[in-house]
C-alpha positions as CSV (number, residue, x, y, z in Angstrom):
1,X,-9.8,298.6,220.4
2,X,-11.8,298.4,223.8
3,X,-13.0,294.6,224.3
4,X,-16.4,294.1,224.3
5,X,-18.9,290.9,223.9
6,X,-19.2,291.1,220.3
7,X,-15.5,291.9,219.4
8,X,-15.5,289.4,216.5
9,X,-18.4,291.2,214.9
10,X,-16.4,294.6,215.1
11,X,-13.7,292.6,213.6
12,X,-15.1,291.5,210.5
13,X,-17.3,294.2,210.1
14,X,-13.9,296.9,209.8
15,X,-11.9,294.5,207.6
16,X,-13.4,292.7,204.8
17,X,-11.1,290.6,204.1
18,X,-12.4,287.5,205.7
19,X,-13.3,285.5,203.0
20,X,-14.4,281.4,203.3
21,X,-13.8,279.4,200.2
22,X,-16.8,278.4,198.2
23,X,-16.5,275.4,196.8
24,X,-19.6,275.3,194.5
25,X,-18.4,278.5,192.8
26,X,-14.2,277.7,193.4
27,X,-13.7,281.3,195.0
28,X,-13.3,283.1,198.0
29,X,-16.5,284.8,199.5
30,X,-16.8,287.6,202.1
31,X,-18.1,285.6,205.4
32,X,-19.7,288.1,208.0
33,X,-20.4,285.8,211.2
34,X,-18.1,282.9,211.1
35,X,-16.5,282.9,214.9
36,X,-14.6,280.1,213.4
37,X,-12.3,283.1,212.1
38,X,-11.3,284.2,216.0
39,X,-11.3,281.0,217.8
40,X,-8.7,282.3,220.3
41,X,-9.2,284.6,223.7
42,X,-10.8,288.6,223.2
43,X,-7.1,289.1,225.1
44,X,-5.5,289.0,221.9
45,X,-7.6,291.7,220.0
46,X,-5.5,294.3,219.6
47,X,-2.6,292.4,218.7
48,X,-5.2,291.1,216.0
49,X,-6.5,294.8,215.2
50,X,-3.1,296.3,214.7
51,X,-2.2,292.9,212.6
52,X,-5.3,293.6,210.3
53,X,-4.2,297.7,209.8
54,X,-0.9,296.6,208.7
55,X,-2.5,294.2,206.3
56,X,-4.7,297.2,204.8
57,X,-1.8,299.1,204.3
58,X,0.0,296.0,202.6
59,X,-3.2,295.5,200.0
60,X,-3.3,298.9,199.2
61,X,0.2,298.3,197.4
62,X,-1.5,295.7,195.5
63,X,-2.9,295.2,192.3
64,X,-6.8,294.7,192.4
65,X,-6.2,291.5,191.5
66,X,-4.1,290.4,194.1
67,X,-6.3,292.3,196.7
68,X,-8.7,290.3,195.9
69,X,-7.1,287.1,196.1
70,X,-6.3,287.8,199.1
71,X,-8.2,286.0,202.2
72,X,-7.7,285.4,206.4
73,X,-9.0,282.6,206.6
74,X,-8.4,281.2,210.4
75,X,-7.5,282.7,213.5
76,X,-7.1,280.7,216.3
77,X,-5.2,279.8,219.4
78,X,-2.5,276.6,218.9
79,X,0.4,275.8,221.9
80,X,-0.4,278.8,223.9
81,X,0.4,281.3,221.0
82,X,-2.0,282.9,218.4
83,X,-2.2,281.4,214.7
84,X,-3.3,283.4,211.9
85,X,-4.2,281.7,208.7
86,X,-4.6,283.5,205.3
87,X,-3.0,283.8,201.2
88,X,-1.2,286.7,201.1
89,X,2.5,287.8,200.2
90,X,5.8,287.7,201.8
91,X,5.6,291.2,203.5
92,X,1.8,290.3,205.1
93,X,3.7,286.9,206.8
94,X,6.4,289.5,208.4
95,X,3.6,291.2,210.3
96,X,2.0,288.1,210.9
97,X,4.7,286.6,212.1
98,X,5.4,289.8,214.7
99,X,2.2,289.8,215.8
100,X,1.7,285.9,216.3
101,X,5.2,286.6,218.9
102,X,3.8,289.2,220.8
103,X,0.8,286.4,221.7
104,X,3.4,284.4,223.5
105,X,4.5,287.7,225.9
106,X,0.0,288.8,226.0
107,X,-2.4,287.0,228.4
108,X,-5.3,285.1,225.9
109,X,-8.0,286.2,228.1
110,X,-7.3,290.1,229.2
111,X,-4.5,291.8,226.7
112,X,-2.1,291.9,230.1
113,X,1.6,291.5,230.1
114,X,1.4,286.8,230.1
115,X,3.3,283.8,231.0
116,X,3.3,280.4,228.1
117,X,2.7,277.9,230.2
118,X,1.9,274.4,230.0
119,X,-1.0,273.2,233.1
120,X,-1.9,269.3,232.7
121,X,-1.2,268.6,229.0
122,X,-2.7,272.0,227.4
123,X,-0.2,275.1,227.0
124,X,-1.8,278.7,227.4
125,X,-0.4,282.3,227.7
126,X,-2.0,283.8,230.7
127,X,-1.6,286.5,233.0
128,X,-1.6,285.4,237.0
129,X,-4.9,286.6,237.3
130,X,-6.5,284.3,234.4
131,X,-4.2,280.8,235.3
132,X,-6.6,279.6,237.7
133,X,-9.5,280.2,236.1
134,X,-7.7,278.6,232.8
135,X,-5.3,276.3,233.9
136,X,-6.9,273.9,236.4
């Protein structure tokens, strides 16, 4: 997937399973433009992307039921690696878990080969290129 401006909206637009809970009706709705979902660097798309086509593959296993019980409901960036937040089953944490490594090794802001690194009190996972205009 090629990184572009509006890479979130690509993002939920592909893979409807990012769902916010409603509280007035207790349920999980479909949420179209929340960037709250991908609060993390467009650098880490792809590792995202590929997370989200191993997901598909996992729901189509599933019941209908547990399909749709199934939600993402936060993506961000925590200690310089990516977080990924949803209710799912034990085989869709495996490829979370993969893909939430591979942040650590993938610069936030470019998709480049990166560095964890911790720059006046804040840790990020950046390439050379991106630390100074990150990590001042």
């Amino acid at each position: 997937m090629r990184i572009t401006k509006d890479w979130r909206a690509k993002l939920y637009e592909r893979f409807k399973f990012f769902r916010v809970w409603d509280t007035e009706t207790r349920s999980w709705k479909r949420e179209d433009k929340g960037e709250a979902y991908a609060a993390c660097g467009p650098g880490w798309l792809n590792i995202i992307w590929e997370l989200c086509k191993h997901i598909e593959e996992e729901l189509e296993k599933m019941t209908p039921e547990q399909r749709e019980s199934f939600a993402i409901t936060d993506i961000k960036e925590k200690f310089g690696g990516l977080r990924f937040y949803c209710y799912g089953n034990d085989a869709i944490d495996e490829w979370i878990s993969k893909a939430e490594d591979k942040s650590y090794v993938t610069c936030e802001q470019c998709g480049k080969p990166g560095v964890t690194q911790r720059v006046n009190g804040w840790v990020y996972t950046v390439c050379k290129k991106h630390k100074p205009k990150v990590c001042k």
